[in-house]
N, C-alpha and C positions, 0 to 999 in steps of 0.2 A: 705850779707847773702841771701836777697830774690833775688838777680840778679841770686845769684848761683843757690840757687834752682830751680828759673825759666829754667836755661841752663840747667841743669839735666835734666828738664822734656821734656824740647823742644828737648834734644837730645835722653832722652831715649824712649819717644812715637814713633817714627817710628820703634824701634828696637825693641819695644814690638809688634807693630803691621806685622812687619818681621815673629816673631815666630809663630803667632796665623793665618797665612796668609794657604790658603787651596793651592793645589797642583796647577799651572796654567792648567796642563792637565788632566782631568779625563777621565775616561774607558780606554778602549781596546785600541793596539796598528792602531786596523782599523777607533777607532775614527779620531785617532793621524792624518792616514796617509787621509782621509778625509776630515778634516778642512785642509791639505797643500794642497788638489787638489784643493779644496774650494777656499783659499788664490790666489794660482796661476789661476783658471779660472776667479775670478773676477778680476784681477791685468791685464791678459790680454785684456780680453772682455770689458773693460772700459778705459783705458787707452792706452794699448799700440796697439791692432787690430786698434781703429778708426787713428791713430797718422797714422800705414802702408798702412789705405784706400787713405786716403787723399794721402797720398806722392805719391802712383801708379796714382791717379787721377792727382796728378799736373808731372807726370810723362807723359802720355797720351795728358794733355792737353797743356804741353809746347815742344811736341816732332817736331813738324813744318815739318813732314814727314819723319824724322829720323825713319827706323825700329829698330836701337840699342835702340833708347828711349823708343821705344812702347812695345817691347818685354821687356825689363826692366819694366815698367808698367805692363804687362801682367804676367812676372811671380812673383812680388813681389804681387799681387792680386792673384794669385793662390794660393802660399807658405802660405799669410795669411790665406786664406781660410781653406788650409787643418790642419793649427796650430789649428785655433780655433776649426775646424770639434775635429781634435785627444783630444785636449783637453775637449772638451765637451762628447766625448764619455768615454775619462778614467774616467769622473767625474759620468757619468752613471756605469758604470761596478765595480768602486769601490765602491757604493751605490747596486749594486745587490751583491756583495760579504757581504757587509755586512748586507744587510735587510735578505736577502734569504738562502745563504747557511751558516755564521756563527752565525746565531740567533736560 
């Protein structure tokens, strides 16, 4: 009898705190789309930019005068570049969209 009741509880607590649980996303749909630019500039800016520096750098420094290597080196450091440039700017422009013109 107390085992059972015990599993009752043990199993109906989570399903109680299910219902009573608030929304995972609150405000506006420009919150929404904010926290994803959010998500994705720091996803790349910390892990996967530094992973593309290095690689163009051991790109460069294992090329041994090969120009296919170095130009591979050279434009895998440009493409990061301008990834992180565009991403860092839409994270700007979605933050003036929504400070400035829908406030």
């Amino acid at each position: 009898m107390i085992k059972t009741a015990l599993a009752l509880m043990i199993i109906s607590t989570p399903l109680m705190a299910a219902v009573a649980m608030e929304p995972a996303i609150e405000g506006d749909i420009w919150d929404l789309i904010e926290r994803i630019v959010n998500y994705i500039l720091y996803v790349t800016a910390f892990f996967i930019a530094p992973i593309l520096y290095v690689w163009a750098a051991l790109n460069f420094m294992t090329a041994a005068g090969e120009m296919e290597k170095i130009n591979q080196g050279k434009k895998l450091f440009l493409w990061t570049t301008i990834g992180l440039l565009a991403i860092i700017i839409s994270k700007g422009f979605i933050s003036y969209l929504n400070n400035v013109v829908f406030q």
